[in-house]
VOZAKOL-449738 format. One record per residue (C-alpha): x, y, z; residue number from 1. Coordinates in steps of 0.25 Angstrom, whole numbers, plus 5000, padded with zeros to 4 digits. Layout:
<nodes>
NODE   east   north     up     n
NODE      X       Y      Z   NUM
...
</nodes>
This chain:
<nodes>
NODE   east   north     up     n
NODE   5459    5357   4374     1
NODE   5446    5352   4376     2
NODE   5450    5339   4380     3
NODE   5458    5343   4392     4
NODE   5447    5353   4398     5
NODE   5437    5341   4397     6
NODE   5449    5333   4404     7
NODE   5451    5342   4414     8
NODE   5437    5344   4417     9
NODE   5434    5330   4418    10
NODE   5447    5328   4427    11
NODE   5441    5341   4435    12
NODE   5427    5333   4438    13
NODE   5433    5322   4440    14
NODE   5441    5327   4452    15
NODE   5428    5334   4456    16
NODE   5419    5324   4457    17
NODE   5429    5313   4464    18
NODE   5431    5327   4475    19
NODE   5415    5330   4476    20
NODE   5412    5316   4480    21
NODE   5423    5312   4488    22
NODE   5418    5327   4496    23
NODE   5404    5325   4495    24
NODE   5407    5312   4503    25
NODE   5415    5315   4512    26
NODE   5413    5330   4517    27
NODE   5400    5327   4524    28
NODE   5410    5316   4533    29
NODE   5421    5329   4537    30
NODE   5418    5333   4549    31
NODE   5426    5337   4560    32
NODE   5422    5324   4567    33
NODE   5429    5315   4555    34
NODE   5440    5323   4552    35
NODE   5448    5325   4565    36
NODE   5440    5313   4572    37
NODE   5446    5298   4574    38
NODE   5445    5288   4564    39
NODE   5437    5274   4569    40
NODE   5439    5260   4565    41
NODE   5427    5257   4566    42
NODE   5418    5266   4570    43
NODE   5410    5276   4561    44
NODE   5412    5291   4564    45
NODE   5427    5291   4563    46
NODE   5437    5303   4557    47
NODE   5449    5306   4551    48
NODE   5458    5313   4559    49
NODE   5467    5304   4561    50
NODE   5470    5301   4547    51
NODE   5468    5316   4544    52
NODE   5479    5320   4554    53
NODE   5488    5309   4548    54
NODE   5486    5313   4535    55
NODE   5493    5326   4536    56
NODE   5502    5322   4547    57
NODE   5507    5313   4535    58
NODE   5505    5322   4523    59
NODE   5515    5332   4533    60
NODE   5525    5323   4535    61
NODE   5529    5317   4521    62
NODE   5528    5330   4516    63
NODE   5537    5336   4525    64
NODE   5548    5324   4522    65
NODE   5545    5325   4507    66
NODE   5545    5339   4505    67
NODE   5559    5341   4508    68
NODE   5565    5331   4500    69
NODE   5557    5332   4489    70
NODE   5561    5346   4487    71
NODE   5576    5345   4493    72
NODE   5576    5334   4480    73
NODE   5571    5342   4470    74
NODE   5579    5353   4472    75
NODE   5589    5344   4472    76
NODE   5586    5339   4459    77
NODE   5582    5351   4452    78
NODE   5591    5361   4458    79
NODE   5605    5351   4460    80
NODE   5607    5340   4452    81
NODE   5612    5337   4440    82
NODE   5603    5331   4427    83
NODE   5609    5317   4429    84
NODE   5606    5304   4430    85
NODE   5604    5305   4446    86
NODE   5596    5316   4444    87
NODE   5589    5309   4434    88
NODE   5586    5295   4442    89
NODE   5583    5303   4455    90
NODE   5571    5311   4447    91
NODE   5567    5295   4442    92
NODE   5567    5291   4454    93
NODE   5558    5301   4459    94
NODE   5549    5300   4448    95
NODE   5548    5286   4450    96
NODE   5545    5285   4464    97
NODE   5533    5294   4463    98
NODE   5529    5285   4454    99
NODE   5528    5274   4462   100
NODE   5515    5270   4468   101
NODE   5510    5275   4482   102
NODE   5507    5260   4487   103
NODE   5521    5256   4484   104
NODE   5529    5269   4491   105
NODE   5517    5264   4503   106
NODE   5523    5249   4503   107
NODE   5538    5255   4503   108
NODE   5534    5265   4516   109
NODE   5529    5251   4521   110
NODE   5542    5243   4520   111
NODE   5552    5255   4523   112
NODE   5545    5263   4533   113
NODE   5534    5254   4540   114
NODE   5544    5241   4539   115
NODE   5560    5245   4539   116
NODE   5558    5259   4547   117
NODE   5548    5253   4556   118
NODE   5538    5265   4555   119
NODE   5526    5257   4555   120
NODE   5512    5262   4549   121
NODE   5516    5275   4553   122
NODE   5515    5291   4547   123
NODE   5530    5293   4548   124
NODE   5529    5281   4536   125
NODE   5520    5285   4529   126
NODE   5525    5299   4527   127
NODE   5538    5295   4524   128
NODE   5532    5285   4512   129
NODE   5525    5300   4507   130
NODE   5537    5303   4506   131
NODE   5541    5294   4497   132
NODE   5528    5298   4487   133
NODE   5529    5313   4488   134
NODE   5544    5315   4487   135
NODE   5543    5312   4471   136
NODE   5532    5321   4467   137
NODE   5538    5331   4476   138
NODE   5551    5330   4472   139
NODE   5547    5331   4456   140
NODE   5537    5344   4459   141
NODE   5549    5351   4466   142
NODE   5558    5349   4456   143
NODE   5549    5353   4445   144
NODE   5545    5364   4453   145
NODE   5560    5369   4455   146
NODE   5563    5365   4437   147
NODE   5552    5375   4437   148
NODE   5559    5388   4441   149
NODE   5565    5397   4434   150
NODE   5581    5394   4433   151
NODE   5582    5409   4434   152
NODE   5578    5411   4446   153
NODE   5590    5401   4452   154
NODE   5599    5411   4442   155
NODE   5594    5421   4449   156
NODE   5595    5418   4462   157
NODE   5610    5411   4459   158
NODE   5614    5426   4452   159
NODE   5610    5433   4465   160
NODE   5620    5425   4473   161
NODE   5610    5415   4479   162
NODE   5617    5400   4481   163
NODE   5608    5388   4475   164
NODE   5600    5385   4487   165
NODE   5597    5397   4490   166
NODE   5592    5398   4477   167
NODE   5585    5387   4477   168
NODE   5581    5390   4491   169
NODE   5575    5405   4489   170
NODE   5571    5404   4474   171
NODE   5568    5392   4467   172
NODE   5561    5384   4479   173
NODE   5552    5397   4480   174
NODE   5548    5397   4465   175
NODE   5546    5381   4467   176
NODE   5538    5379   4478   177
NODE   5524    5381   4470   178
NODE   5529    5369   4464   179
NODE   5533    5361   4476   180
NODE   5521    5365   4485   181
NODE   5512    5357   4472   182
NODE   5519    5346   4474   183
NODE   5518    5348   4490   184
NODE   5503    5349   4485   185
NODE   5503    5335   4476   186
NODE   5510    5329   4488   187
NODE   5502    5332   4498   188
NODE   5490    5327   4490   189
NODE   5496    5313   4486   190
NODE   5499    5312   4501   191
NODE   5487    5316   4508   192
NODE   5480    5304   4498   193
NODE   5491    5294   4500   194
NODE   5486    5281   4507   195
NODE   5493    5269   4500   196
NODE   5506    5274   4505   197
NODE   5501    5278   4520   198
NODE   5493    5264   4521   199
NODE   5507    5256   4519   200
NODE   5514    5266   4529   201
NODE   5505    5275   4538   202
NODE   5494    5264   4541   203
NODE   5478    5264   4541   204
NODE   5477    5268   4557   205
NODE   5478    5282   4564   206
NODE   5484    5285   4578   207
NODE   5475    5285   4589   208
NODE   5480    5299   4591   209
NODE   5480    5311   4583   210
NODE   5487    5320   4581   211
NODE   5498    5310   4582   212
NODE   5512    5315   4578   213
NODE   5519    5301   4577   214
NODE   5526    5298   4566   215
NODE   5524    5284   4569   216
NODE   5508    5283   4570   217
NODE   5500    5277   4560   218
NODE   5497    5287   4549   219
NODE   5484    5283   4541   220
NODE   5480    5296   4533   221
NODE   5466    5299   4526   222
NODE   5468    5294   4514   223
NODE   5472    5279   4521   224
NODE   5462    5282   4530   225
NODE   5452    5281   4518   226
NODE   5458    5268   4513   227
NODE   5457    5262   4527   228
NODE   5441    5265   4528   229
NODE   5438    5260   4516   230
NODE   5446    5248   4516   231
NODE   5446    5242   4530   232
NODE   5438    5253   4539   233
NODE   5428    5247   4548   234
NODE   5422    5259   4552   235
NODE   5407    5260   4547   236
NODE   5409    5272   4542   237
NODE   5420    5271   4533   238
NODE   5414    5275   4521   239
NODE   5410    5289   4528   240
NODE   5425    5291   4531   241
NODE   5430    5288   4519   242
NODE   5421    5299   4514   243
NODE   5425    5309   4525   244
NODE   5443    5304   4524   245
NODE   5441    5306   4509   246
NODE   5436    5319   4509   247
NODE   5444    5324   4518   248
NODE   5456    5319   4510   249
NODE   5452    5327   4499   250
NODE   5450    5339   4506   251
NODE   5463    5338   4510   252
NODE   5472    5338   4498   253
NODE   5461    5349   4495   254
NODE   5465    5355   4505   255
NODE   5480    5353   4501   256
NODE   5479    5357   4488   257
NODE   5475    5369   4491   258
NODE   5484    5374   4500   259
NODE   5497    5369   4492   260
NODE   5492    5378   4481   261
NODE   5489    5389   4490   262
NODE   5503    5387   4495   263
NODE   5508    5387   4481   264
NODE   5502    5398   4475   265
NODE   5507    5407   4487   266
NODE   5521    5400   4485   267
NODE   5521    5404   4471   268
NODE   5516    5419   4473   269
NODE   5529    5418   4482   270
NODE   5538    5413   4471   271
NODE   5533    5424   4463   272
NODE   5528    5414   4453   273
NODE   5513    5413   4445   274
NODE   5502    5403   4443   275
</nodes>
């Protein structure tokens, strides 16, 4: 027992001293100025807001294609079919494509949605190769999330008259969506950090215009933007927004965090559920 307190502790400081120094660098950088301000090339005194805006922009729009075929599948899978040797090679299939590296699903977005549909560097592409690395996880955690209720409260439902869906609908959807909101939650995390994917499929410029809605506009998010600085920025100083782009990115998916389980600690009480 003593064992895993001391490696939990040491995971705990770990994580506490990789958060307090990336904050101590970079909250003195977060001001207004550099968070909703235009990025420069080569000019110090550049923001963010750019890659901030895109970041969302991007983060909303994967999700929003994802979401629903992720848990249109799993309910698929856990309420519909048949333990067979489909069933089984579909669940394989998944599991094996969320193994697959980021950088690889990045260089298939390339070839499919920048070269044969002609997207270009674009956002529309790289949300629609996030959707590619979040349908897996969030295709296991709803199916593991719909396993986890109760087969009496289908029974239930089913012996007051209820059809299937609208069991599914009305009971076991609501008793699972804790579960599905903490794989909303690791989702959003992975693609909020994403940046070999969105280099190969987004690209490492912003629109001169923002907020810009166009699908088509080069996308590059924060955490690209930080690749970019350190890599091939010019500015003078890139070292200061690096500081400031990191920061804020953590504060973000802090940020995140904390609302999904917000969400699903008030989903939950709504389920009638504990814990």
């Amino acid at each position: 027992m003593g064992a895993f307190w001391l490696s939990g502790v040491t995971l705990m400081a770990i994580l506490a001293a990789f958060l307090g120094y990336v904050l101590y660098k970079g909250l003195p950088v977060l001001t207004p100025a550099f968070i909703f301000g235009t990025p420069k090339e080569i000019e110090p005194g550049g923001g963010v807001g750019s890659q901030l805006f895109n970041t969302f922009y991007i983060l909303l729009l994967s999700l929003t294609v994802s979401l629903p075929l992720a848990v249109s599948a799993a309910i698929y899978l856990n309420e519909h079919a048949q333990n067979n040797a489909l069933t089984r090679a579909v669940r394989t299939s998944i599991e094996s494509l969320a193994s697959v590296p980021s950088i690889v699903l990045g260089l298939f977005g390339m070839i499919i949605f920048v070269g044969v549909f002609r997207f270009g560097f674009s956002i529309i592409g790289g949300a629609m190769t996030l959707v590619l690395l979040n349908l897996p996880l969030l295709v296991r955690v709803t199916e593991e999330s719909l396993r986890a209720v109760p087969d009496t409260y289908r029974e239930a439902s089913l012996a007051m008259g209820a059809t299937k869906w609208q069991t599914i609908k009305n009971v076991v959807l609501p008793s699972a969506l804790p579960g599905i909101i903490t794989g909303l939650m690791l989702t959003a995390g992975r693609v909020v950090g994403e940046s070999a994917i969105l280099i190969f499929t987004a690209g490492t410029t912003v629109s001169r215009f923002m907020p810009d809605f166009n699908l088509f506009a080069s996308g590059e998010t924060l955490a690209v933007h930080i690749w970019y600085v350190m890599s091939v920025g010019l500015m003078p100083d890139r070292m200061r927004v690096a500081d400031g782009s990191a920061a804020l990115l953590v504060l973000i998916v802090l940020s995140l965090n904390i609302i999904f389980v917000l969400f699903a600690k008030f989903a939950r009480k709504r389920a009638g559920l504990h814990g």
